[in-house]
mmCIF file of the N, C-alpha and C atoms, coordinates in Angstrom:
data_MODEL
# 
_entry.id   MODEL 
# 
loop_
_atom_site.group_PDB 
_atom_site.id 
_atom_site.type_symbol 
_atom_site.label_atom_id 
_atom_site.label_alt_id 
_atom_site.label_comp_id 
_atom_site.label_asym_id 
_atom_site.label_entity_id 
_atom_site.label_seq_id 
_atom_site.pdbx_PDB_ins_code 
_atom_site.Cartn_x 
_atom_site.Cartn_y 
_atom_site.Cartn_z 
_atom_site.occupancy 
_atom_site.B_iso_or_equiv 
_atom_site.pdbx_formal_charge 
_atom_site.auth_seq_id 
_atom_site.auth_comp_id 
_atom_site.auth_asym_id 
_atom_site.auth_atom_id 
_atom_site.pdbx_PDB_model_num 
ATOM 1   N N  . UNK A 1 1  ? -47.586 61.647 -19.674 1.00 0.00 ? 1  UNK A N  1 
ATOM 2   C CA . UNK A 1 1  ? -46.406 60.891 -19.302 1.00 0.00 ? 1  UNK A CA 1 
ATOM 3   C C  . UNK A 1 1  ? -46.655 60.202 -17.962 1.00 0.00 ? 1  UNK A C  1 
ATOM 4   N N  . UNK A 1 2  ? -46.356 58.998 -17.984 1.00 0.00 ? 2  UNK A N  1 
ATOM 5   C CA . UNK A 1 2  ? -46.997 58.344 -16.538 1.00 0.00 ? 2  UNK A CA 1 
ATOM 6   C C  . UNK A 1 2  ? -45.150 58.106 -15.923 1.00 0.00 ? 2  UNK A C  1 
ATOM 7   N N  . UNK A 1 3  ? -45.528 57.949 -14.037 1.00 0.00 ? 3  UNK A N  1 
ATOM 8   C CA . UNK A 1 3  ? -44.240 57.831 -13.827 1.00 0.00 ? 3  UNK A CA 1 
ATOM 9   C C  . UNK A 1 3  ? -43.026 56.772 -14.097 1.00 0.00 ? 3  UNK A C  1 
ATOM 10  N N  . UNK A 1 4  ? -43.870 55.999 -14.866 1.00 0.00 ? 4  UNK A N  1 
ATOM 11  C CA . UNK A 1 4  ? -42.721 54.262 -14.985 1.00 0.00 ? 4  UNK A CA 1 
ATOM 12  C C  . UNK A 1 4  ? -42.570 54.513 -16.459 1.00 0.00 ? 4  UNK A C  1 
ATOM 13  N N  . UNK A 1 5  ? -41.256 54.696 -17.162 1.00 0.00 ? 5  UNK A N  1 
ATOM 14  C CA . UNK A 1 5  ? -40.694 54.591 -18.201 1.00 0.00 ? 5  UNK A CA 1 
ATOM 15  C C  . UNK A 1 5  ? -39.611 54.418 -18.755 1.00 0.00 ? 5  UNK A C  1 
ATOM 16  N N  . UNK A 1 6  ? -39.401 53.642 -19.972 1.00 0.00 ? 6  UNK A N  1 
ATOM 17  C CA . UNK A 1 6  ? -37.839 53.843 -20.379 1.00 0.00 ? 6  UNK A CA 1 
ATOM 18  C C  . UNK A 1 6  ? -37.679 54.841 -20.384 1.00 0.00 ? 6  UNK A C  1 
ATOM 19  N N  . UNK A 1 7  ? -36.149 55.011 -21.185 1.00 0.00 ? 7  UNK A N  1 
ATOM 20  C CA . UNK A 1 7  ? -35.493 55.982 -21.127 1.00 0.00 ? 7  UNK A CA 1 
ATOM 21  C C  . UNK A 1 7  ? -35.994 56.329 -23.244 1.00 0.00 ? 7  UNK A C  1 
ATOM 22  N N  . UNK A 1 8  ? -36.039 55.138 -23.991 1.00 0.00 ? 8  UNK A N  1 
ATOM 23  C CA . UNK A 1 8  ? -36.302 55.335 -24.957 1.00 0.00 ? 8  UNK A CA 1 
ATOM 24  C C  . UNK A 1 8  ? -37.876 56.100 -25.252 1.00 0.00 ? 8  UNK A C  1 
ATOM 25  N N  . UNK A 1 9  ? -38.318 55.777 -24.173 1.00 0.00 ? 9  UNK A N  1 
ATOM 26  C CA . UNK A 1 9  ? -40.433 56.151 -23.790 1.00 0.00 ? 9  UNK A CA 1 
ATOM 27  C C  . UNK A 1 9  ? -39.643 57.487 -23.512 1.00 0.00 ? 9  UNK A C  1 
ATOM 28  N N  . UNK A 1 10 ? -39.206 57.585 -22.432 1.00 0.00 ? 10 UNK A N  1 
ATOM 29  C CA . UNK A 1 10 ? -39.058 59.402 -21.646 1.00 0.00 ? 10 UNK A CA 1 
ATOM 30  C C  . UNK A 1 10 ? -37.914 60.142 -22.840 1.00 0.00 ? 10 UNK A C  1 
ATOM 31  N N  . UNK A 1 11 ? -37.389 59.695 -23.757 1.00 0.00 ? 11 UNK A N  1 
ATOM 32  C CA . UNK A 1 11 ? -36.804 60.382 -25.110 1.00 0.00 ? 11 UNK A CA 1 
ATOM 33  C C  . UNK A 1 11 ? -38.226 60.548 -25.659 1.00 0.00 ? 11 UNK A C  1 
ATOM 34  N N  . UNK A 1 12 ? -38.761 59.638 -26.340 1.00 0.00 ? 12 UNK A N  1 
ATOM 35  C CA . UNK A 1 12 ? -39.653 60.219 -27.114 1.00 0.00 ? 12 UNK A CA 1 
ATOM 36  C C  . UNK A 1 12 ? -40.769 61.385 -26.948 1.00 0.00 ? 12 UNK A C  1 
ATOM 37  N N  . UNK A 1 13 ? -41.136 61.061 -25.473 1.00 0.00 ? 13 UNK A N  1 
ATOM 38  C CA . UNK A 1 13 ? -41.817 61.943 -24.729 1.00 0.00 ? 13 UNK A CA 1 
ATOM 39  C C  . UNK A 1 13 ? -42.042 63.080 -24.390 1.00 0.00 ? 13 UNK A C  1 
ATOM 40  N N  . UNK A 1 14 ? -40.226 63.278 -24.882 1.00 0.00 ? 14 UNK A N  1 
ATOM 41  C CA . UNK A 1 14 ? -40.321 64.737 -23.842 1.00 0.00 ? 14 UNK A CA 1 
ATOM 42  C C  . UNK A 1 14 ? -39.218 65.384 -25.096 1.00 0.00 ? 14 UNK A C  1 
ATOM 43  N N  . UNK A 1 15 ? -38.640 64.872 -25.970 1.00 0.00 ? 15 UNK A N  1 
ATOM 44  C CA . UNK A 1 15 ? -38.288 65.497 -27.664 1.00 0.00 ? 15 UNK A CA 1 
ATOM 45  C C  . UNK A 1 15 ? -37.136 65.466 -26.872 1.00 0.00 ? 15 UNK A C  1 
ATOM 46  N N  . UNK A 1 16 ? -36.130 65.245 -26.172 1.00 0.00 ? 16 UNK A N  1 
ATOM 47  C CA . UNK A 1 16 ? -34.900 64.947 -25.568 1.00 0.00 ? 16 UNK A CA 1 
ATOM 48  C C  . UNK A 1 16 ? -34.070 63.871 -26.325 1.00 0.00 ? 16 UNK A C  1 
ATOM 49  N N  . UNK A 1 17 ? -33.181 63.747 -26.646 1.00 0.00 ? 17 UNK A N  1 
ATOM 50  C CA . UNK A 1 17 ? -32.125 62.799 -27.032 1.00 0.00 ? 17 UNK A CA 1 
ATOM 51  C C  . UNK A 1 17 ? -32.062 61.373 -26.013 1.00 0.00 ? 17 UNK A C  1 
ATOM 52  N N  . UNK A 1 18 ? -32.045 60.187 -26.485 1.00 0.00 ? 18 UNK A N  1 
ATOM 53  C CA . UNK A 1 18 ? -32.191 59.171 -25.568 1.00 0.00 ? 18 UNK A CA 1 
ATOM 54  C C  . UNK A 1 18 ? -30.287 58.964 -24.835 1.00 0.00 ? 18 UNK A C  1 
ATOM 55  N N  . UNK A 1 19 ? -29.662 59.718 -25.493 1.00 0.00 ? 19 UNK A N  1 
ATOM 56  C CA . UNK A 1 19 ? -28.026 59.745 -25.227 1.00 0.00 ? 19 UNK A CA 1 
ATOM 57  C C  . UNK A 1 19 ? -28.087 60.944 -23.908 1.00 0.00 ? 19 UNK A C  1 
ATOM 58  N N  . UNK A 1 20 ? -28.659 62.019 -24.131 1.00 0.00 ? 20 UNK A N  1 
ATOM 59  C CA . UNK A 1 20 ? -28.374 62.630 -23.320 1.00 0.00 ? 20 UNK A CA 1 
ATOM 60  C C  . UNK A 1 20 ? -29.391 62.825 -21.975 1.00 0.00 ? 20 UNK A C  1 
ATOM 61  N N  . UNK A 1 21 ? -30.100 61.960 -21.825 1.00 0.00 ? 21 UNK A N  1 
ATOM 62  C CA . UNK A 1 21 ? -31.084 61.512 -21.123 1.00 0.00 ? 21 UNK A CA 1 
ATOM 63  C C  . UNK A 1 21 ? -29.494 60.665 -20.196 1.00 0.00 ? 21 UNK A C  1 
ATOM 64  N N  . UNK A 1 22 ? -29.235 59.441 -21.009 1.00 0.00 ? 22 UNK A N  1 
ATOM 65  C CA . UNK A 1 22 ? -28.429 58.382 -20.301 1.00 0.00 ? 22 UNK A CA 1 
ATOM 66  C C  . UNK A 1 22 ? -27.151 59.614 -19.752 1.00 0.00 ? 22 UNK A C  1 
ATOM 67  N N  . UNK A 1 23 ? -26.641 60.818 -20.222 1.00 0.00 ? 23 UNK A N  1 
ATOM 68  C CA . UNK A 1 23 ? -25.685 61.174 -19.650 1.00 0.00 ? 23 UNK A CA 1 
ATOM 69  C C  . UNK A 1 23 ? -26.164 61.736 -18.495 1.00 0.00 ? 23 UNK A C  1 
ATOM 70  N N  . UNK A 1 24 ? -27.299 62.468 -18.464 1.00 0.00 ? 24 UNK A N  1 
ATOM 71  C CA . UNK A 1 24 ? -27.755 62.993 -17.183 1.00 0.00 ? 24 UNK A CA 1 
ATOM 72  C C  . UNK A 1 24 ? -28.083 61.813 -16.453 1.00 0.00 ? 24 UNK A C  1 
ATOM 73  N N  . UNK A 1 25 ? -28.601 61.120 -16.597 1.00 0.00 ? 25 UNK A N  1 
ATOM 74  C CA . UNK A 1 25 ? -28.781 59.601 -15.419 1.00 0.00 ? 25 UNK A CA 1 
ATOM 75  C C  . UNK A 1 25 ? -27.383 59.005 -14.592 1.00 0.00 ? 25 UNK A C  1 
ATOM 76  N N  . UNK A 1 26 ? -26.312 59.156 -15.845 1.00 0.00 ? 26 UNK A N  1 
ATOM 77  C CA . UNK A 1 26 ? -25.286 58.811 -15.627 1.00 0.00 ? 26 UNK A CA 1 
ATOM 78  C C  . UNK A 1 26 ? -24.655 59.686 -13.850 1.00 0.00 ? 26 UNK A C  1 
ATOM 79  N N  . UNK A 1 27 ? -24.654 61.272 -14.641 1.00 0.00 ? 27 UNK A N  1 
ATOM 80  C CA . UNK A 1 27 ? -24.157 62.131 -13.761 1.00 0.00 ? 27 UNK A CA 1 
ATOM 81  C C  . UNK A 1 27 ? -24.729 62.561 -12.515 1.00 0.00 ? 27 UNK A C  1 
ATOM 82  N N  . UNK A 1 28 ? -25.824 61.625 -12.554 1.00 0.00 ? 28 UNK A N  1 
ATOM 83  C CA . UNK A 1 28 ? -26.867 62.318 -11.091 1.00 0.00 ? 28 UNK A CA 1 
ATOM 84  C C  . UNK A 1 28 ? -27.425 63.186 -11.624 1.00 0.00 ? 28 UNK A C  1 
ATOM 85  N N  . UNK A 1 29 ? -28.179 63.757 -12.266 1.00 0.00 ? 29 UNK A N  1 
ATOM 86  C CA . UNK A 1 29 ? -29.190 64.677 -12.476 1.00 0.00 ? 29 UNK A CA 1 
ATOM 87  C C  . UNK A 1 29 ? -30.594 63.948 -12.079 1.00 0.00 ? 29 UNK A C  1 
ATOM 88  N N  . UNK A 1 30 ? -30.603 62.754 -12.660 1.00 0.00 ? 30 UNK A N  1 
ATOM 89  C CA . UNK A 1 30 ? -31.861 62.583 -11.943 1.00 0.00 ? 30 UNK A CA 1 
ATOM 90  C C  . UNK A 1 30 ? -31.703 61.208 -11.595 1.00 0.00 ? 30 UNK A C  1 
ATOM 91  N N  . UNK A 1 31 ? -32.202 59.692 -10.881 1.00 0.00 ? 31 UNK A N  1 
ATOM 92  C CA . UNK A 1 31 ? -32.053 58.611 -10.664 1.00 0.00 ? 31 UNK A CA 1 
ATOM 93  C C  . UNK A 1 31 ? -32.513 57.772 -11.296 1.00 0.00 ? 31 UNK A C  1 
ATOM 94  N N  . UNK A 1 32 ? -32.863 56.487 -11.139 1.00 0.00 ? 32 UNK A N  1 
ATOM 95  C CA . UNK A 1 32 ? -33.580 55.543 -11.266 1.00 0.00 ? 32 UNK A CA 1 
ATOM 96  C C  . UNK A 1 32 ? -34.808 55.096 -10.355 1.00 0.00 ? 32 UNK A C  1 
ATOM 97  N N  . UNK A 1 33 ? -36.212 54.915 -10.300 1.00 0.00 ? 33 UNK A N  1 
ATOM 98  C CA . UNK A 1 33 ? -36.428 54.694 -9.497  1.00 0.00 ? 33 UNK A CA 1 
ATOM 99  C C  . UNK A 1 33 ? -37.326 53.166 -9.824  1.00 0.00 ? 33 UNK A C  1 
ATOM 100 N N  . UNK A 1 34 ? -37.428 52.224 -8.391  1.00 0.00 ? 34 UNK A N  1 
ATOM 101 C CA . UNK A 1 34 ? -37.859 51.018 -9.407  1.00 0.00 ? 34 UNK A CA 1 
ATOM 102 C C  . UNK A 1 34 ? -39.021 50.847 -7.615  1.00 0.00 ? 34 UNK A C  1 
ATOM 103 N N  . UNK A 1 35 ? -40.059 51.128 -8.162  1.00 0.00 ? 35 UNK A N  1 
ATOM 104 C CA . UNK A 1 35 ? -41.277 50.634 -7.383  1.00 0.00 ? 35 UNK A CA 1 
ATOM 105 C C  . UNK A 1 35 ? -41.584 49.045 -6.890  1.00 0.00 ? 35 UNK A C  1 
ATOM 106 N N  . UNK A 1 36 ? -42.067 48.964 -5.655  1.00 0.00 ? 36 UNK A N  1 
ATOM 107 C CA . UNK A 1 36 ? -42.352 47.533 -5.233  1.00 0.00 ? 36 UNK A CA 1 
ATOM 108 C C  . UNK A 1 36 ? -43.410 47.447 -4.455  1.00 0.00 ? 36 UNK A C  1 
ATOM 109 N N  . UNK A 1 37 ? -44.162 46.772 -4.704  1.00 0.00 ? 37 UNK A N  1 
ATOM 110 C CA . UNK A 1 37 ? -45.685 46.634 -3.762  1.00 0.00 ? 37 UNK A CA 1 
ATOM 111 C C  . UNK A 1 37 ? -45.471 45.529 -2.660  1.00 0.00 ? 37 UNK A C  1 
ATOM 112 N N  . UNK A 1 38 ? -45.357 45.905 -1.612  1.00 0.00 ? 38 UNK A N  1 
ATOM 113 C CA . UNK A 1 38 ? -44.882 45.437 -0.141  1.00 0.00 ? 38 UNK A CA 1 
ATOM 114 C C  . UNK A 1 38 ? -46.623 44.507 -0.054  1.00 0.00 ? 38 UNK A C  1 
ATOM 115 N N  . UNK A 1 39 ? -46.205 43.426 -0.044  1.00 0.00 ? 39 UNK A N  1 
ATOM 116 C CA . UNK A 1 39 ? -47.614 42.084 0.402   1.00 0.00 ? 39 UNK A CA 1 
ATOM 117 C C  . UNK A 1 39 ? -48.453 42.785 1.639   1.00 0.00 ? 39 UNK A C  1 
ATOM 118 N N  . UNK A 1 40 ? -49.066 43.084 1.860   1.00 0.00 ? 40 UNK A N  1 
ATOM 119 C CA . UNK A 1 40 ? -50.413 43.044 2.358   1.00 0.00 ? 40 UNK A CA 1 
ATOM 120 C C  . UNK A 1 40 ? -50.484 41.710 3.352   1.00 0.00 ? 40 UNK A C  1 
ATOM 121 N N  . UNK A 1 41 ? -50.268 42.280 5.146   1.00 0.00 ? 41 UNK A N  1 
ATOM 122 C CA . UNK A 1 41 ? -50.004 41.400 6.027   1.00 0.00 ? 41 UNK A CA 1 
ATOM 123 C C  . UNK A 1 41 ? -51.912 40.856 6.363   1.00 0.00 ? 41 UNK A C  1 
ATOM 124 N N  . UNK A 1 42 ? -51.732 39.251 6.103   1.00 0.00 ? 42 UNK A N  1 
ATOM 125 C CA . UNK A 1 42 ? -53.203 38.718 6.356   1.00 0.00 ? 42 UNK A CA 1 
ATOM 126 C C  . UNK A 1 42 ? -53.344 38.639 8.472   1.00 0.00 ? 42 UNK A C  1 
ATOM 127 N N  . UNK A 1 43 ? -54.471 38.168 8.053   1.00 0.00 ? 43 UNK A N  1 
ATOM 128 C CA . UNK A 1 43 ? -54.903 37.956 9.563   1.00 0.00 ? 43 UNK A CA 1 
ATOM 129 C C  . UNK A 1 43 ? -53.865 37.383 10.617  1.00 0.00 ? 43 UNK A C  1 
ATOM 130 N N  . UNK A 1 44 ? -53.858 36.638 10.017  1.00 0.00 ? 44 UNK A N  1 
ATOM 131 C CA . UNK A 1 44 ? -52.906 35.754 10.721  1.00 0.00 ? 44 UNK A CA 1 
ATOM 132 C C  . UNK A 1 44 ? -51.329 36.138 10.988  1.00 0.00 ? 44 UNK A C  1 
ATOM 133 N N  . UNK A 1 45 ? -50.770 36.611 10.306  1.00 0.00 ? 45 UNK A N  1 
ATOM 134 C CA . UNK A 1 45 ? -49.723 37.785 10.532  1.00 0.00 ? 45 UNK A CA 1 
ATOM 135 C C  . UNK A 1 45 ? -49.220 38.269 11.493  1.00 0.00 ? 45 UNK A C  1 
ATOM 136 N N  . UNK A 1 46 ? -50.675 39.402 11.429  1.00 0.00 ? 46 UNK A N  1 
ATOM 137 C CA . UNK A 1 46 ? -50.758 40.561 12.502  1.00 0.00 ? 46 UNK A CA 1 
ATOM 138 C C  . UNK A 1 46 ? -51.308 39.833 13.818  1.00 0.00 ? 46 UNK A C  1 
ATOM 139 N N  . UNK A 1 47 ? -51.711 39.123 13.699  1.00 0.00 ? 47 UNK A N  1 
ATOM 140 C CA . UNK A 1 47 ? -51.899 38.310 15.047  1.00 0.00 ? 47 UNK A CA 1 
ATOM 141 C C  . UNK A 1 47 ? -50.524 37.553 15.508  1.00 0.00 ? 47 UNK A C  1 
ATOM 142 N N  . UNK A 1 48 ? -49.872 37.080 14.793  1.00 0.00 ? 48 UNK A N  1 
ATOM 143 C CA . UNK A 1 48 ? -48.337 36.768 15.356  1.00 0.00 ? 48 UNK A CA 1 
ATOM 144 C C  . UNK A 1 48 ? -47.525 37.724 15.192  1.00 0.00 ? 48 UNK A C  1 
ATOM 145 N N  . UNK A 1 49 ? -47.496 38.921 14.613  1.00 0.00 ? 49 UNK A N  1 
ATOM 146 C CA . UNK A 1 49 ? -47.009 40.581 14.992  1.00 0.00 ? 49 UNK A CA 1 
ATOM 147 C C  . UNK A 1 49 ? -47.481 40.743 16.084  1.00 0.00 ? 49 UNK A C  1 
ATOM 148 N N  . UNK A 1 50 ? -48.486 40.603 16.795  1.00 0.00 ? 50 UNK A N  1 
ATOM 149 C CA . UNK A 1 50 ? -48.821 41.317 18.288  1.00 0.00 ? 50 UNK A CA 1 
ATOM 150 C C  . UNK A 1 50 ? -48.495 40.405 19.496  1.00 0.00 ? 50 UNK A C  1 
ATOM 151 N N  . UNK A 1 51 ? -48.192 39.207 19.019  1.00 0.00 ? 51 UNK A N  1 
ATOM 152 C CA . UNK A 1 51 ? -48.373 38.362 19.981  1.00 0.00 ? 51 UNK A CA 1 
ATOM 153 C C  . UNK A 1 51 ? -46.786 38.325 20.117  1.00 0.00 ? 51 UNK A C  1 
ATOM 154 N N  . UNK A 1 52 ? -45.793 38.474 19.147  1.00 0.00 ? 52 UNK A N  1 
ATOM 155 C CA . UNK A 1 52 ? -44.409 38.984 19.402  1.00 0.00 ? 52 UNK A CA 1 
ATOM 156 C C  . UNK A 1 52 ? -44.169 40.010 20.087  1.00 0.00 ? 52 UNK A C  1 
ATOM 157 N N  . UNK A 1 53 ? -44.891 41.270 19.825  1.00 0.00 ? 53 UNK A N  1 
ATOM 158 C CA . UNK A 1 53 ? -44.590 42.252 20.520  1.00 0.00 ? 53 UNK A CA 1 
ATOM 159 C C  . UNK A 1 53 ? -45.209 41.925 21.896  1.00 0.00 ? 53 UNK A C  1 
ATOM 160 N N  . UNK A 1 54 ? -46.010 41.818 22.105  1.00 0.00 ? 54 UNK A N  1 
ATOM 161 C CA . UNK A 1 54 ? -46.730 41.433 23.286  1.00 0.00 ? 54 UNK A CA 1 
ATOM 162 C C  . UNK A 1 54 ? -45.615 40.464 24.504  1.00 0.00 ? 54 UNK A C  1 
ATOM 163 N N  . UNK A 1 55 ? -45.160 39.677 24.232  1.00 0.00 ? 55 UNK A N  1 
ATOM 164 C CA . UNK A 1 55 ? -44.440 39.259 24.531  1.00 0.00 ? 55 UNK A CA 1 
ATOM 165 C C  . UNK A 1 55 ? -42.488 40.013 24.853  1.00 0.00 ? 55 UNK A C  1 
ATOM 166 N N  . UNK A 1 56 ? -42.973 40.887 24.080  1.00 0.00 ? 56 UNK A N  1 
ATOM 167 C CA . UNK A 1 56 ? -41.466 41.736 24.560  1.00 0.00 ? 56 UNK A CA 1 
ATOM 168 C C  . UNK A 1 56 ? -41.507 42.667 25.338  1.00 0.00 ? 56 UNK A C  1 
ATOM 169 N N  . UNK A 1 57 ? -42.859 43.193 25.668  1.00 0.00 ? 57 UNK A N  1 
ATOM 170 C CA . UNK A 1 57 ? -43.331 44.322 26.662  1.00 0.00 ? 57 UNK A CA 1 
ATOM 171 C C  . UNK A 1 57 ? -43.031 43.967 28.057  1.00 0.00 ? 57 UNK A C  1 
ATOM 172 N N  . UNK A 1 58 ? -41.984 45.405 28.177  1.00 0.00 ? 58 UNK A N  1 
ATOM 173 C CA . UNK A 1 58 ? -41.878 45.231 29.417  1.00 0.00 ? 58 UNK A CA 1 
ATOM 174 C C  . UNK A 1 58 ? -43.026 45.782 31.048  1.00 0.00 ? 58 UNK A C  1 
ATOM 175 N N  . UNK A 1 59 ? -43.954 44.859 31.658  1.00 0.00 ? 59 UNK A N  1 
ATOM 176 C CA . UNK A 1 59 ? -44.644 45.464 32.450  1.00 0.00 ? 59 UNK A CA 1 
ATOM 177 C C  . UNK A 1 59 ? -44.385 46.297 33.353  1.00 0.00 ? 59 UNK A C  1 
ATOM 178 N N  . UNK A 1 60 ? -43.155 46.277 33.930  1.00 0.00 ? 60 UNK A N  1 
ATOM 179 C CA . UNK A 1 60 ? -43.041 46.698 35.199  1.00 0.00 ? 60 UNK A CA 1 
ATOM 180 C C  . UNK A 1 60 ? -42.392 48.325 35.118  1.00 0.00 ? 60 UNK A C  1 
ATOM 181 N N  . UNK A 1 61 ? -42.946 49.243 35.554  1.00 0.00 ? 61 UNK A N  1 
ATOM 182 C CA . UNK A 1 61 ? -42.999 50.401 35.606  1.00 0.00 ? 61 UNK A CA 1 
ATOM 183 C C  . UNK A 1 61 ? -42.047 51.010 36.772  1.00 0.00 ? 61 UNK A C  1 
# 
């Protein structure tokens, strides 16, 4: 069983009813969860990430 599935996949899967799957989802027993792959900051980025922060640093001690 891999972690990304329907509910009709995680019925068949697991010999559970696809109704009572949706009532426990319903009631909070278990959630939804929906994955997202956050972009991958290029060079250039992180060089205007530092050069922002850099600029907000306060020197004086």
């Amino acid at each position: 069983m891999s972690a990304r599935q329907t509910l009709r996949c995680l019925a068949s899967a697991t010999g559970i009813p696809k109704t009572t799957l949706m009532r426990h989802l319903a009631a909070g027993v278990f959630r939804r969860a929906t994955t997202r792959v956050k972009p991958k900051l290029t060079d250039v980025h992180m060089a205007r990430r530092f050069a922002f922060a850099l600029a907000h640093v306060e020197r004086a001690f």
